[in-house]
N, C-alpha and C positions, 0 to 999 in steps of 0.2 A: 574218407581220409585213410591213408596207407599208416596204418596204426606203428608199422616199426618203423616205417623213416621218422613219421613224428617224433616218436622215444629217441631214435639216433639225433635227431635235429634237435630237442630241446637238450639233451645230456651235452651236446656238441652248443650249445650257442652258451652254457652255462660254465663250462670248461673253460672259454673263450673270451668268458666275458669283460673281462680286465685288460686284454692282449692290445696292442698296440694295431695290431692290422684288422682287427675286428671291426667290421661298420656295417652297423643293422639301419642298413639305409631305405628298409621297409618293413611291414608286417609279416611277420612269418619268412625271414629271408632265409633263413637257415632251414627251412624244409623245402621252399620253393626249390633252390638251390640242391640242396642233397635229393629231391625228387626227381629232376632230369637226372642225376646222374645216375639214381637209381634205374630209371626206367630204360635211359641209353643201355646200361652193363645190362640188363635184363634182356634188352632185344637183340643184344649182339651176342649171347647166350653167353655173357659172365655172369658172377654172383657179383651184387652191391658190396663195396667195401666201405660195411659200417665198424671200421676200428675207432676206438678210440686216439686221438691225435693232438696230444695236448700243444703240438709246437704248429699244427697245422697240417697241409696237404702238401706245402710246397706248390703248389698252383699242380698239383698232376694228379687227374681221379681216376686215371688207371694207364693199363698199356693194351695195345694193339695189334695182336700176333708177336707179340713177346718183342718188340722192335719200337710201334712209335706209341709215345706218351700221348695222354690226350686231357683235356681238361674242357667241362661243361660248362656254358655260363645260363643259365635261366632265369627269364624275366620274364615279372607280367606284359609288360609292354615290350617285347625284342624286337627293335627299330636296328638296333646295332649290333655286332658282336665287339665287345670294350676288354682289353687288360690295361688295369693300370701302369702308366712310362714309369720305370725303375723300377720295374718285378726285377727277380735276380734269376727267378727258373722261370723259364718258357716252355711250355708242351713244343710237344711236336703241333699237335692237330689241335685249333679251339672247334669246340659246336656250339652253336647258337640254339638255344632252344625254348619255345615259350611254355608257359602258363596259362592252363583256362581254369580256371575261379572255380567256374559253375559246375564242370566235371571231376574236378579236382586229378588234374592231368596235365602232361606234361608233352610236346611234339617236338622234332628235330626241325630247324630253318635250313640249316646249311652248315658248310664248315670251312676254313680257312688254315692255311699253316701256317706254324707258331712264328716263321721267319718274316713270311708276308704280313701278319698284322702288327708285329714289333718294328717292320716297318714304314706302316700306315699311318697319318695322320694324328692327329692328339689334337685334344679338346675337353673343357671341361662340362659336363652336361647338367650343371648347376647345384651341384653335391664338394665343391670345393678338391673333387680328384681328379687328376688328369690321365685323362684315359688315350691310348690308342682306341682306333675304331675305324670299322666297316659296317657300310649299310646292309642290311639283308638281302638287301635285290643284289648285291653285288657280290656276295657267298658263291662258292660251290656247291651244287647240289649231292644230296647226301645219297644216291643214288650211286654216284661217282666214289663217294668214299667208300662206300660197302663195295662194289667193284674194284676199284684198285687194291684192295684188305680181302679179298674172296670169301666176303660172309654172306651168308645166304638170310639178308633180311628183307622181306617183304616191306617197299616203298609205300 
């Protein structure tokens, strides 16, 4: 277990825990969650931004050559990449990325722009929110995003 995302993750879901947009819609979401985006800034040789954020992220967990925002969504199951219809900020870039339990890690699926999945489809996936969404087979490969952003991250 990545002992400082856990400290950032419970301090962050504890801050949170009253807010109207908070939805601990599983075990450990709040590390699940801040663990890809730890590990994304990590490989694309940022530093993790563990600030504290009492009003939230704004949907944006960092930027991308100083130009496109991006925002990570991690699940144990990523079937979809989802933002919920009536976010008010939209990334530039979402990435989809899962969750393995057993290693306790985190992999990129793919990724989509903020334009194309805001104008994707909606559904609710049984959690009473309605999400836009894209299947992962139908992502971009993240090959492509480190190439069109000239980072040099081994696929």
């Amino acid at each position: 277990m990545d002992e400082q995302v856990m400290a950032v993750a419970l301090e962050r879901e504890l801050l949170h825990k009253d807010h109207e947009s908070s939805r601990p819609l599983s075990h450990n979401y709040e590390y699940i969650g801040l663990l890809g985006e730890a590990n994304f800034a990590r490989k694309i040789g940022q530093e993790p931004d563990f600030r504290k954020r009492p009003g939230g992220d704004h949907g944006i967990d960092g930027t991308l050559r100083l130009r496109f925002t991006y925002d990570v969504k991690t699940a144990r199951i990523p079937n979809h990449l989802i933002q919920e219809v009536g976010t008010k900020n939209w990334a530039d870039i979402y990435i989809l990325a899962g969750y393995l339990e057993e290693e306790d890690t985190t992999y990129e699926i793919g990724w989509e722009w903020g334009v194309k999945l805001q104008a994707a489809p909606y559904k609710d996936f049984g959690y009473g929110i309605i999400n836009h969404y894209i299947h992962a087979s139908q992502l971009r490969q993240m090959s492509e995003l480190y190439d069109r952003l000239s980072i040099g991250v081994d696929t």
